[in-house]
N, C-alpha and C positions, 0 to 999 in steps of 0.2 A: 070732684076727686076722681070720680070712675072714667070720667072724659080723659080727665089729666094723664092716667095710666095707659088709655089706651092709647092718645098721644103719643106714648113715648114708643110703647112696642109700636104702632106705626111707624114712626122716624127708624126704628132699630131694623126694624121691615127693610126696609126699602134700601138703609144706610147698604146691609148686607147684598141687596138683591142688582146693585150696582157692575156693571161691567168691571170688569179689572181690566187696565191698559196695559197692555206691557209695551216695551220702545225696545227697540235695536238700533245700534248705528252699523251700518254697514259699509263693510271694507271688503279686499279681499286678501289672500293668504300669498303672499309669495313662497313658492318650493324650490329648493338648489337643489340638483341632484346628477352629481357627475360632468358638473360646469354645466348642465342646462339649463334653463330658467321656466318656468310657467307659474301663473296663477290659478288662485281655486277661491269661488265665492266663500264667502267667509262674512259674519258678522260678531259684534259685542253686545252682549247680556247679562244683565248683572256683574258684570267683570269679568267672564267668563269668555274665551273666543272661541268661538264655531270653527268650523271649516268644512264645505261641503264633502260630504264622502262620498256623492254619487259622481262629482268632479273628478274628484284625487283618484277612485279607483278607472274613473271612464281614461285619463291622462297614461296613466300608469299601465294598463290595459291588465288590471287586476276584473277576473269575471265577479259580476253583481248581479244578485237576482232580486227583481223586488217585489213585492205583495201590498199594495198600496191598501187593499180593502183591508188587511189585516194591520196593515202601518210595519212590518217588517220587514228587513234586507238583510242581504247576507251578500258578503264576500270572500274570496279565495284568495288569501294571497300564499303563494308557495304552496307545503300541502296540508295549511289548515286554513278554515270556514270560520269568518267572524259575524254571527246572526243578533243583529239588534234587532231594537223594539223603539219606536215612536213614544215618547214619555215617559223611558225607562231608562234607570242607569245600569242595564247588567248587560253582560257581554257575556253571547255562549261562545268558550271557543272549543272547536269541534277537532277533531281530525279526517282529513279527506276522506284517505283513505277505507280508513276504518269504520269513520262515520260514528265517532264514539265522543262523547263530552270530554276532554280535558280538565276546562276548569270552568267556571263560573267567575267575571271580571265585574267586579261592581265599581262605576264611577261616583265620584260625588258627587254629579249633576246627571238629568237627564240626558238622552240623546235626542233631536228633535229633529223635524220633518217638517220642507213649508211642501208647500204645490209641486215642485219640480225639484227635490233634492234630499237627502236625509241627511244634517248634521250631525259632525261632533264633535266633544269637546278637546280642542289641541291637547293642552299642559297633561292632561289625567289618562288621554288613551294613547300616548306619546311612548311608556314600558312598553305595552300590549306590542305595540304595533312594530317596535324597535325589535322584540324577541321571536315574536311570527317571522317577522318581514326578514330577520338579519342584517339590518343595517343601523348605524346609529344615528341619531335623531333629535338635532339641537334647534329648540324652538326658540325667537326673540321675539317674545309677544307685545313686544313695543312696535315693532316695524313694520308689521308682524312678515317673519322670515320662516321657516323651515329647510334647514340644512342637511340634505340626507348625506350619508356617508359609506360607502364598504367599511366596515369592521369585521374581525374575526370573532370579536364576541359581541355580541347587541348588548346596548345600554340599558338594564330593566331596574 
């Protein structure tokens, strides 16, 4: 019987001590913006679609600063600073100038980082970046497309 038990916590051992896989399929992001066309790496997770942000800001010649040891970025666009974190859903966004917190942007998924990019998630930081940037911002996450637009008010 004692054998028996430890059997199992053994089996429960190991069950837990198992690698977890995670799968992505990978695509990329087409952006419209002013009848231009480009792409930005982009992948799917859990349902969720990425799009590189070190891409989109490198394209867009939005300045990015990055700290890899720390797993944090940060970009400029106009004159606020949007500073994420590698496994974290929150978004500081800053003011340039002032250098002062605005708000605190929690997504509902993390933001994530492979080797050579920092993603994030389209559908959820799609407000954010619509009311920063000033432009409006219609995602078709089937195609997947991104339609930027002048508008006089941003879509948030």
């Amino acid at each position: 019987m004692r054998l028996r038990s430890l059997l199992h916590i053994l089996i429960v051992i190991l069950g837990f001590s198992q690698p977890v896989h995670l799968s992505a399929e990978v695509t990329s992001l087409r952006v419209v913006l002013d009848g231009t066309r480009f792409t930005v790496p982009a992948f799917r997770h859990g349902g969720v679609l990425y799009a590189s942000l070190t891409e989109f800001a490198s394209v867009l010649s939005f300045p990015m600063y990055v700290n890899d040891e720390a797993g944090k970025a940060e970009v400029r666009i106009a004159d606020t600073r949007l500073k994420l974190t590698d496994r974290n859903p929150f978004v500081v966004v800053l003011s340039h100038r002032e250098n002062i917190i605005r708000e605190v942007y929690q997504l509902p998924v993390d933001v994530m980082k492979s080797a050579v990019a920092y993603y994030m998630p389209m559908a959820s930081i799609l407000p954010l970046l619509s009311r920063v940037w000033g432009k409006s911002l219609v995602l078709d996450q089937e195609l997947p497309q991104l339609t930027v637009t002048t508008t006089a008010r941003p879509v948030a």
